[in-house]
N, C-alpha and C positions, 0 to 999 in steps of 0.2 A: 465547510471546514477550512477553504483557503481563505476565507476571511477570519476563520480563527486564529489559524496559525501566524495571519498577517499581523496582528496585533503584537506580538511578543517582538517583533523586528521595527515597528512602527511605538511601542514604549517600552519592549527591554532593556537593560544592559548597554546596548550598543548604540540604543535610542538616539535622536538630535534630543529628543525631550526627556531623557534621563539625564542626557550633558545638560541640557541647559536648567532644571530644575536643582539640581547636585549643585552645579557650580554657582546658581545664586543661593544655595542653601549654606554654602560655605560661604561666604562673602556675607550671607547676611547676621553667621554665627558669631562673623568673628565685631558685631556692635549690639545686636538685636538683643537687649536685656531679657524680654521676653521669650525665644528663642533660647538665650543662655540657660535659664532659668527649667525651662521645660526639658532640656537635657541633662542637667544636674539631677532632676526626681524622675527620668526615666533611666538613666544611669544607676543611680541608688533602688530602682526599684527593682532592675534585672539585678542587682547584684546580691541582694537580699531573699531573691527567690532564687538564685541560678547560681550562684557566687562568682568570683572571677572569670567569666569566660573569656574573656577579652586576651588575656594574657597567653600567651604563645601562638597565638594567630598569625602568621605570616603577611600579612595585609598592611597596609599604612593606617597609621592613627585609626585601629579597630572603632574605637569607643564613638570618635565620630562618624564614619564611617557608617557603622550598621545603624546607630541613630540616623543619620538621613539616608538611609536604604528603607529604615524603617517609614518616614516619613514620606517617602515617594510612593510606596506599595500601596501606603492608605491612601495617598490622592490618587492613583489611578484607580483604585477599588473604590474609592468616589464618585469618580466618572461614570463608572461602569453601572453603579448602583444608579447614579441620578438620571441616566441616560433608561435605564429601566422605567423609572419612577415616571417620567415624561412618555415613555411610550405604553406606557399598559394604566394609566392613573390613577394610583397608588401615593403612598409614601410612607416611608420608613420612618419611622419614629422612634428609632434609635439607633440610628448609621452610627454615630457617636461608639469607638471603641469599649469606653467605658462608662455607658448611659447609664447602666444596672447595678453599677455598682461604685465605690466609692475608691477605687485602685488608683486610677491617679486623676490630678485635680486639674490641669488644662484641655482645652480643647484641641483635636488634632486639625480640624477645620479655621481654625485662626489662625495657627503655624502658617498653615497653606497660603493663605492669604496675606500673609508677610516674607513668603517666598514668592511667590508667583501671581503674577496677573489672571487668577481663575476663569474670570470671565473673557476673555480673547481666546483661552482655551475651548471653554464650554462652545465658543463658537463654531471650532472646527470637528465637537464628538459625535452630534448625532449625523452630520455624513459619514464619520469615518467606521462607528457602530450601528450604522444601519447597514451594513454589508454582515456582520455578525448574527448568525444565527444561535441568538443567547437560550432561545427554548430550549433550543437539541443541542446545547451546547455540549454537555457531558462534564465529566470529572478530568478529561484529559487538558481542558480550556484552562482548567485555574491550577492545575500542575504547571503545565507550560509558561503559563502566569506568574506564577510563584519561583518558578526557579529561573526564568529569565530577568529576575530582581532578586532575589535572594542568596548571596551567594553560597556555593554547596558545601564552602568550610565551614561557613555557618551553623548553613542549616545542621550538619553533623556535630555542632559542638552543643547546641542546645539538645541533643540526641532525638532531633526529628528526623523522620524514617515515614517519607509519603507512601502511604499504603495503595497499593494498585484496586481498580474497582473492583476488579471478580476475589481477592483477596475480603474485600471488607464485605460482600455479596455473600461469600461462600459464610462468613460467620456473624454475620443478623440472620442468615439463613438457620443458621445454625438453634437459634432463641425460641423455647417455649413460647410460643405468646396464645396467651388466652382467649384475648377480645381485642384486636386491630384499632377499635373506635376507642377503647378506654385505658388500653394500658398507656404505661409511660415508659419511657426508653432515654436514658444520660449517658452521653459521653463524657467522661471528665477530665480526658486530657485531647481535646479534639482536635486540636492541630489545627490542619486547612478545611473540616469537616467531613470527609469523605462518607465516616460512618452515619453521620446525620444526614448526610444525603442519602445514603442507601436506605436506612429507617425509613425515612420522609416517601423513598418509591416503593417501599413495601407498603407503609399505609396506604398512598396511591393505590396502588394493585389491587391492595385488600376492598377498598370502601369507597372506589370510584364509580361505583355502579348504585350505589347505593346511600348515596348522600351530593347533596347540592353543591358546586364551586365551593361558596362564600362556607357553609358548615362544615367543608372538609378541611378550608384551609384554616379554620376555627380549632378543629379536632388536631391538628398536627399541629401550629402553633403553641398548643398545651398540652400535650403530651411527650415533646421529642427534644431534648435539652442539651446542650453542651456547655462544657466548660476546659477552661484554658487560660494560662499563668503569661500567655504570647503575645501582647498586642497583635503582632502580627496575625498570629495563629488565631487569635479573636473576628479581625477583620476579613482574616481568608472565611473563616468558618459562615460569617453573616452572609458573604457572596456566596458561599458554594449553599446556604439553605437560601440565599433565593432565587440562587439557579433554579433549585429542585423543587422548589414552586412555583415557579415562573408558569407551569406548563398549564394548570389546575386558575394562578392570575387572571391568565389570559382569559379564560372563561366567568370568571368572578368578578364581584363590582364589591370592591372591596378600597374603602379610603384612605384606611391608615393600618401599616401592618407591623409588630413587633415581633423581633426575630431574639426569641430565644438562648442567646449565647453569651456567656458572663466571663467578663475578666474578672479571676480571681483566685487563688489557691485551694484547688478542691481536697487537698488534702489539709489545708486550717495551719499546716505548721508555719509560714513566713507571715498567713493576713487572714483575719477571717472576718472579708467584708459584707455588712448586710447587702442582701440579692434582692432586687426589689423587679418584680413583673407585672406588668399590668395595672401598675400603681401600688400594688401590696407587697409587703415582704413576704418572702413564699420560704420555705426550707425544703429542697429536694429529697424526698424517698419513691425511690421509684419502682417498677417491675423487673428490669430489663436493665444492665450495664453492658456497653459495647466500647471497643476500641482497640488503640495500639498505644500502650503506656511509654512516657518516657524511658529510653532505654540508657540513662546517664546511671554510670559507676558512682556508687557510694563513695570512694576516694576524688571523685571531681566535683561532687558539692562542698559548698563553702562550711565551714566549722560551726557558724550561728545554725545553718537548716539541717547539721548532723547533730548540733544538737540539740535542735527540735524534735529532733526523731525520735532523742532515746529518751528525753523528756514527756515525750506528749503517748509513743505508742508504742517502744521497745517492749515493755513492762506492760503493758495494758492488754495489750494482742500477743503477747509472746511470739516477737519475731528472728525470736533469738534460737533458731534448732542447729546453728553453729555449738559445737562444744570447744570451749577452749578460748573462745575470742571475745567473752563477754563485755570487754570495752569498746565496744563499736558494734555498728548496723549488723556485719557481716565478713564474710571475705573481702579481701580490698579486690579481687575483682569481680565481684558482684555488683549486676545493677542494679536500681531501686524498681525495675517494673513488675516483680511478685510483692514485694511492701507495699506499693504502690494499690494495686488490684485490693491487697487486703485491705487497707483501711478505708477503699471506696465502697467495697462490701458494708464493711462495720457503719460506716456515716450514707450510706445511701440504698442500699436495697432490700428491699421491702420481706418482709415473712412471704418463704417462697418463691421467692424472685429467683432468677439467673442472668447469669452474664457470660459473653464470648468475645475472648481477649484475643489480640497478635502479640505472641511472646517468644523469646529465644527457644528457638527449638533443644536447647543443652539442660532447659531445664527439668526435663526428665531424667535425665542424668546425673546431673554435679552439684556442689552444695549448693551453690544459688539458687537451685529448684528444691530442696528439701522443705524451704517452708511451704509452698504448692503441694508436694509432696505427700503434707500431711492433712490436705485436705479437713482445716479447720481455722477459721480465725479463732482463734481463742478457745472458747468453750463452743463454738457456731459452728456446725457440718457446714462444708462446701463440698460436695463431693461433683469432682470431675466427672463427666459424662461422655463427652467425646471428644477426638484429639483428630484434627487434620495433618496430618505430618508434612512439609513440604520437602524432608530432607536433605539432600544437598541441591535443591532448585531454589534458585533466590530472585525471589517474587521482587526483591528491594531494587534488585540490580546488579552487577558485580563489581559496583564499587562498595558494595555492604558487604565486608566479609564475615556475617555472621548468617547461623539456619534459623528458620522459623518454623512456627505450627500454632495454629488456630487451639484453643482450651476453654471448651464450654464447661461452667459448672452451675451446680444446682445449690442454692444455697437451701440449707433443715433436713436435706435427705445423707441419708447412710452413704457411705463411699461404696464403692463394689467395685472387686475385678473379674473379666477383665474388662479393660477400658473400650470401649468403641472405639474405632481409628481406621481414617481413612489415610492410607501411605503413597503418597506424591510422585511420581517420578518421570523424566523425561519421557516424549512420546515418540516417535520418527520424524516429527517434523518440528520446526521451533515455536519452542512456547511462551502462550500468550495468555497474559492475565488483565485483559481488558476488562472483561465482564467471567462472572462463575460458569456462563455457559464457552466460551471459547476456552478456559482453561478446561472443562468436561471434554473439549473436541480435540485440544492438542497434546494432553498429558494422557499419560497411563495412572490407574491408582488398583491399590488390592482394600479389600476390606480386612481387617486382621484386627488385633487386639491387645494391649500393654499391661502389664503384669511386673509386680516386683521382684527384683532376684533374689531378696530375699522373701520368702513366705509370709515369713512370723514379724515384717516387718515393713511396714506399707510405704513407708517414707524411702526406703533403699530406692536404687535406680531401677527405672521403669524401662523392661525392654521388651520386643513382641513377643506373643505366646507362645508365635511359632519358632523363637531364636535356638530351642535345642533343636530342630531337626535342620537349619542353615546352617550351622557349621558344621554337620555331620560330611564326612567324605572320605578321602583317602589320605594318607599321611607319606608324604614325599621324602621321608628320613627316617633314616635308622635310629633306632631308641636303644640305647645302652643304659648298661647297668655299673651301680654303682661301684669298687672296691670291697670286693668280699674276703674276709681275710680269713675267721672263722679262729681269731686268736686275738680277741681283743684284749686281754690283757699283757699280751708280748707287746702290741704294736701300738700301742694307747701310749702317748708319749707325755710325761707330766714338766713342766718347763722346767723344775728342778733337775731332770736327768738329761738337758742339753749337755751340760758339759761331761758327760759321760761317753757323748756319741760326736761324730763328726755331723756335722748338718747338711751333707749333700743328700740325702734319702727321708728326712724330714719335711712335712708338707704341712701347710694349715688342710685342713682337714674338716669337712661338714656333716655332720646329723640331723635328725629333725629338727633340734632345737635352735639350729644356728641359719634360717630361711625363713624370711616373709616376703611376702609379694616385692618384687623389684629390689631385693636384695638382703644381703649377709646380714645376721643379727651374732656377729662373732663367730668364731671358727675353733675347732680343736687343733693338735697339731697329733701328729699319724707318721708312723714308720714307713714308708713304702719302698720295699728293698732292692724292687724289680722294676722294669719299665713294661714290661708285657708276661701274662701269664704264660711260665712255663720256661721262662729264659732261665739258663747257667750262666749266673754271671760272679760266681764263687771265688774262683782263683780275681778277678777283679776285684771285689770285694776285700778279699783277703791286704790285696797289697794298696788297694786308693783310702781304701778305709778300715782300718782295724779296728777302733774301738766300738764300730758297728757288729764289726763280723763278732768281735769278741761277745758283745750283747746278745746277740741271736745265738751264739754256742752254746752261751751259758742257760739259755731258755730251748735247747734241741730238743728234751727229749717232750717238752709240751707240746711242739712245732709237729715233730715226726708224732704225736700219737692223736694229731686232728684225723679223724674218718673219712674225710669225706676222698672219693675217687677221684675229684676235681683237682687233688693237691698229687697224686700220685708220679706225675714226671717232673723236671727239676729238680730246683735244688731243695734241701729240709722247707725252707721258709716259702717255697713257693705261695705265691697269692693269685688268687681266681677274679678275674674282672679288670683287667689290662690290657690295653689296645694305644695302639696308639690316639686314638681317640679321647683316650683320658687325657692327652696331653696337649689337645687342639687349643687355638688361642681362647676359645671361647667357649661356651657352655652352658646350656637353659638347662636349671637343674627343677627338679621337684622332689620330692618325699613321698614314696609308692604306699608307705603302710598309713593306716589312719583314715580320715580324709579333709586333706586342707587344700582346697587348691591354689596353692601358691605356687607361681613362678617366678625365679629372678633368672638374670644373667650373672655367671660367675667366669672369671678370668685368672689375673692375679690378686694375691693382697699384698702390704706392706706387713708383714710380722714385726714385732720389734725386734723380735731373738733373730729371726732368720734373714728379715730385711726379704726383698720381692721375690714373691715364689708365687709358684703355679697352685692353684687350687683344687684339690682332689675330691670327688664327690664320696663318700661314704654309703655303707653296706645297703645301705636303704632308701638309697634315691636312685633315680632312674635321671637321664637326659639325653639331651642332642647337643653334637657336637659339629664346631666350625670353624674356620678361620675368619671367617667376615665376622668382621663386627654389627653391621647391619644388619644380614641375614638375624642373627642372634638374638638381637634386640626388637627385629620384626614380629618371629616368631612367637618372642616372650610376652609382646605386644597381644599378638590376636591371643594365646593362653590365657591372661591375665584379664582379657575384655569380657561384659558382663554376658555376652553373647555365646561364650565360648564355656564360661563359667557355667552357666546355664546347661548347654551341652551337658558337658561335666560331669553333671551333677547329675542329669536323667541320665545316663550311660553307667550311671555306678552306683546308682539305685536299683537296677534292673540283676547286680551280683553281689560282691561284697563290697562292704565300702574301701576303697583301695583304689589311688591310683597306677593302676598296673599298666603294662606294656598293651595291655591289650584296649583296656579303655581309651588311652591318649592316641589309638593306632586307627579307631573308628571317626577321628577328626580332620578336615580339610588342614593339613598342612602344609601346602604348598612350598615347591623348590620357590628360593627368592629370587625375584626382577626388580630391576630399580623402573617404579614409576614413580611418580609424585605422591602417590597414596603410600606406597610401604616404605619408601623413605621418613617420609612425613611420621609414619606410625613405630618408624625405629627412631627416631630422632623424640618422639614423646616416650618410648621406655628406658632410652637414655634419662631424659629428661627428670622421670622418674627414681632410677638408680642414685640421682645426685641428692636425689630429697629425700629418700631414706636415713643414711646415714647420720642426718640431721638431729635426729629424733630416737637414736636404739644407746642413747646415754642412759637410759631408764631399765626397770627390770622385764623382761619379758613379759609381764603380765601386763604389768602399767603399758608399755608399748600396745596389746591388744586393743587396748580402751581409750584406747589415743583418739582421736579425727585428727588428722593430716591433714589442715585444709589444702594447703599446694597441691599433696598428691591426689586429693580428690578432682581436682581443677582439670587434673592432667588427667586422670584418668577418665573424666567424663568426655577431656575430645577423644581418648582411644576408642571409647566406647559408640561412640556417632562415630569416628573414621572407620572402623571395625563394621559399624552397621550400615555403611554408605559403600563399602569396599564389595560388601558381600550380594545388598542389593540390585546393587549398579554393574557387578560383576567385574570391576576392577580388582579383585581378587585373584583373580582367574583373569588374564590379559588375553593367552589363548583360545579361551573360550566361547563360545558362539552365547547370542543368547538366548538362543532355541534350549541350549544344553541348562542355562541357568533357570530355566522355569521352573526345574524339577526341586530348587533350592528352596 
């Protein structure tokens, strides 16, 4: 391994042979017509699959730049190949980036040869790679490789995301496979290859006992395929498959080898160049789809490949389960690796087949998963089978600030919940994803199952089975009740009779009708004469406000002939449901009768008549009350999350439908602490509050039928930080996590 590692320091980055190759590459750009020429059609061709990446790049002269990063990676991938080729005697027959296909029309081995004196090099590689153990190299050799030329702004803008091996292990593992010798297995956006090397050591494993060198490496050869839009990602992929043959070579007397791997657009929208293997045009349908799809947002491809998109497969695959946005792919923050997965489904896998993806773990959650969701290209079942959840561990890194999870699905079979799912999480020691079996040794995981929050509706967010009994616990706050007055027609204020009354005791004022999730859908306005049940405050009344007290005289004897025993001391108009608590800055309200569970946070409004008043909750809502605004919004946060909804929902089926004092009182609600999680989680139902009011111009009903996509956005991280807060036991800061198993 120290001669692997030496390599990256001997032609990295920091290389004398990355300076001295770079710096005649510039020097010879700036006369080399043929050189010119070759950057002009590999410039036009990233930018017609990729569109402008170049542009905002913090680096000098991007365009050139990653063109000769480009051109260095393939000659040392050269090297490395030809140094093979001479030690095991073979030869490649189509080192060539783009042998198989017609992507672009020069060579990258003549470039080289008008940069650099190849042969004085060749001189010094097979001492310097005979210290390299290329058999047992592994997949860590051509990471190291790749990113010590690559740079990582880059690599992140093309949205590659080097997948760890026990990551791309744990989901080939994952793949029906029928018959090891005969099925076929494509990657179609393969990157550096990682998945086709693991493919490649499954077949090994499978049928190395049981077929000769030279037959096996026949059988994989034609069976196990990648494709890739990357030159780069082209050339990593040919080394890293023959690495993973190298070991099976060795043994073999094999003269001339083709490696399987096509530049080209496997999804047809920028090129759809004939594939030629073997001497024939072949068209890929295979068993078996594996990989990690590009993870690039629909707003960072170019306008010609958006609209390829809606040209060629919006309409065709209906990838449109967005309401509302039908002029474009999706959400603008949505990426393309669920469209992606579909249309390799549609154009490549066979009656019966399956595939096992690395996809943003949010996609069970937020719109960008709803077309997954529904578990159909088109009229085609794909029904998910099983989900590795990695939840908040990042297999990528922590410079990925996004979560993943493995997503096997069965293409022709019926969807079915619940989902199989295995759920990830940190183990006591640090974790490692070199191989499936060391993450098995240093992670924790539970077997559980995903289920949608809504029943009657498959495509809603997916959370575990077991999410009503996690948030079940204790409730750290008092629950009050609304303003019960038991005279609504005294205290029911119509804006025509403001100027009848003075406006210090007038409040906007809420019912059912005026609360949806994260906030006011308008407000009534409400008499409220008292500041706490049971005050005298009559002789005040009388002399701060007369045209009040006069209002309420003239309505006495309705006031005095209410029943109830609650109203018995005070004054005539006493009102029942006063505290000083209605008057806290802040306020998570809900609607007790019914059953909607909606939460917002409520404070003040702007009236127009009354201008900023305090917001009074009405006869029928229950809440909690605070002065922090954080607290409030944390709160309203885990209420509103689909985990908690869930809850909710089993806790008030079990009596009447209603949320009462008593249902909301069997839930963890924790006193608030500022961690990074519930700040985080009140800073998204803020977030949320500001996006409502966006959208309640419309009538109530229209507003039901609405998709928010923003608030969906937002609500699918509550929904992961809500289900990471709870598993991880950052919910509970004080808490052990012996105490959290029982969750």
């Amino acid at each position: 391994m120290a001669g692997n590692t030496s390599i990256f320091s001997t032609w990295g980055r920091n290389s004398r042979l990355y300076e001295r190759y770079t710096s005649n590459a510039v020097e010879a750009l700036s006369s080399d017509e043929q050189l010119q020429e070759a950057q002009a059609e590999w410039e036009q061709f990233f930018t017609d699959s990729h569109g402008d990446i170049f542009n905002g790049l913090e680096i000098a002269n991007p365009r050139e730049s990653l063109f000769i990063d480009t051109l260095y990676y393939d000659f040392v991938v050269d090297q490395i190949i030809e140094f093979a080729e001479r030690q095991f005697g073979f030869q490649v027959v189509n080192q060539e980036t783009n042998y198989n296909t017609d992507a672009l029309s020069f060579s990258f081995q003549s470039l080289h040869e008008a940069i650099i004196d190849t042969d004085s090099i060749r001189r010094n590689i097979d001492e310097f790679l005979g210290k390299v153990d290329l058999v047992n190299s592994g997949s860590d050799f051509l990471r190291g490789l790749y990113e010590s030329i690559i740079s990582h702004e880059m690599r992140l803008q093309l949205g590659e995301y080097y997948t760890p091996r026990g990551v791309a292990e744990l989901s080939v593992g994952e793949l029906n496979v029928g018959d090891y010798k005969t099925d076929t297995f494509l990657d179609p956006g393969c990157g550096s290859g990682i998945f086709l090397a693991t493919c490649i050591d499954a077949k090994r494993d499978a049928l190395g006992g049981d077929l000769a060198p030279d037959a096996l490496v026949d059988v994989i050869t034609e069976t196990v395929y990648g494709i890739d839009l990357n030159p780069v990602a082209v050339k990593s992929a040919k080394l890293s498959y023959l690495l993973s043959l190298l070991p099976v070579l060795e043994e073999a007397e094999v003269d001339r080898l083709e490696i399987p791997v096509f530049l080209t657009d496997s999804l047809k929208l920028t090129r759809e160049d004939e594939i030629r293997y073997s001497g024939e045009s072949i068209n890929l349908t295979v068993d078996h789809l594996v990989g990690n799809p590009p993870w690039i947002t629909w707003g960072n491809l170019s306008e010609p490949v958006r609209d390829a998109w809606r040209e060629k497969y919006v309409k065709q695959l209906d990838l449109l389960p967005h309401h509302g946005v039908e002029t474009r792919l999706g959400h603008v923050n949505d990426d393309i690796s669920v469209p992606f997965i579909w249309v390799c489904v549609y154009h490549y896998l066979a009656e019966g087949g399956n595939a096992s993806f690395v996809l943003k773990r949010d996609i069970m959650k937020g719109p960008a998963g709803r077309l997954l969701r529904t578990q159909q290209v088109n009229s085609r079942l794909v029904a998910v089978r099983h989900i590795h959840d990695f939840n908040r561990l990042r297999p990528f890194g922590d410079d990925v600030g996004v979560h993943s999870a493995i997503y096997m699905i069965e293409a022709d079979e019926q969807p079915g919940f619940p989902i199989e799912t295995d759920s990830w999480k940190k183990g006591s020691g640090k974790p490692e994803f070199s191989t499936a079996d060391r993450m098995w040794d240093t992670l924790e995981h539970e077997e559980t199952g995903m289920i949608p929050v809504e029943e009657d509706e498959p495509s809603s967010s997916w959370v575990r089975e077991d999410a009503e009994n996690r948030a079940l616990g204790e409730c750290e706050h008092d629950i009050r009740h609304g303003v019960k007055d038991d005279a609504t027609d005294v205290y029911s204020i119509d804006r025509s009779q403001l100027a009848e009354l003075e406006h210090d005791h007038v409040y906007p004022y809420i019912k059912s009708k005026n609360v949806v999730k994260y906030g006011l859908f308008g407000h009534e306005l409400h008499l409220v004469p008292i500041k706490k049940a049971n005050e005298d405050n009559e002789t005040e009344m009388q002399n701060n406000c007369p045209k009040t007290y006069e209002y309420l005289e003239s309505h006495r004897q309705a006031l005095e002939d209410r029943s109830s025993t609650w109203l018995d001391k005070g004054t005539f108009y006493n009102v029942f449901g006063l505290g000083e608590y209605t008057w806290s800055d802040y306020k998570v309200v809900w609607c007790r009768l019914g059953f909607k569970p909606h939460f917002a946070v409520v404070s003040t409004v702007d009236d127009e008549d009354l201008g900023e008043k305090m917001v009074v909750p009405g006869d029928h809502f229950m809440f909690i009350s605070t002065d922090n605004e954080y607290e409030a919004h944390f709160l309203c946060g885990l209420l509103n999350s689909s985990i908690y909804q869930k809850s909710i929902k089993g806790i008030a089926s079990e009596g009447k439908s209603s949320l009462s004092k008593t249902v909301i009182s069997k839930l963890e609600l924790p006193e608030y602490r500022e961690t990074e999680d519930s700040k985080r989680l009140a800073e998204l139902s803020m977030e949320a509050h500001e996006v409502v009011p966006q959208h309640t111009g419309v009538s109530k009903r229209t507003y039901n039928k609405k998709n928010i996509e923003d608030l969906e956005v937002v609500q699918a991280e509550v929904d992961e930080l809500v289900e990471g807060m709870l598993s991880e036991g950052s919910l509970f800061p004080d808490v052990g996590q012996s105490t959290l198993a029982s969750y």
